[in-house]
C-alpha positions, 0 to 999 in steps of 0.5 A: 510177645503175647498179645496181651503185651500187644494191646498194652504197647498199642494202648500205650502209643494210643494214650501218649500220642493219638490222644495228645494229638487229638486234644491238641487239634480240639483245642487248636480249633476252639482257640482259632474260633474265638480269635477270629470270633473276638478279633477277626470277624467284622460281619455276622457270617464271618461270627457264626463261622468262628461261633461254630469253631468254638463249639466244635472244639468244646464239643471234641474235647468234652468228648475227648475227656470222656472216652479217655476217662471211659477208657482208663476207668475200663483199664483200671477196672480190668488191671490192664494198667 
């Protein structure tokens, strides 16, 4: 096996399993965060809490999407896929 084929197994296993798994975990949290925000928090500790779940998970997906567009951008420009 060469080591393009290397690094085009290791890029497949990135994109079909790491970054599933790491959309899934963003939006897992923002989801939890506007729960316990809407339905769960009756103080204004307990909000702020769940406000900086919510954006922490906006922030990891909007970051998410980046890099995978930067990514497959970089793949498509170099041939690799």
């Amino acid at each position: 096996m060469t080591f393009a084929q290397y690094v085009q197994t290791a890029i497949g296993i990135f994109s079909s399993v790491v970054i599933p798994a790491l959309f899934t975990l963003a939006f897992l949290f923002f989801v939890y965060g506007i729960v316990k925000y809407f339905f769960l928090s009756g103080d204004s500790t307990k909000r702020t809490e769940a406000h900086s779940f919510v954006l922490w998970g906006v922030l990891g997906m909007v970051l998410l999407f980046s890099v995978w567009g930067l990514i497959h951008l970089l793949l498509v420009t170099f041939g690799i896929s």
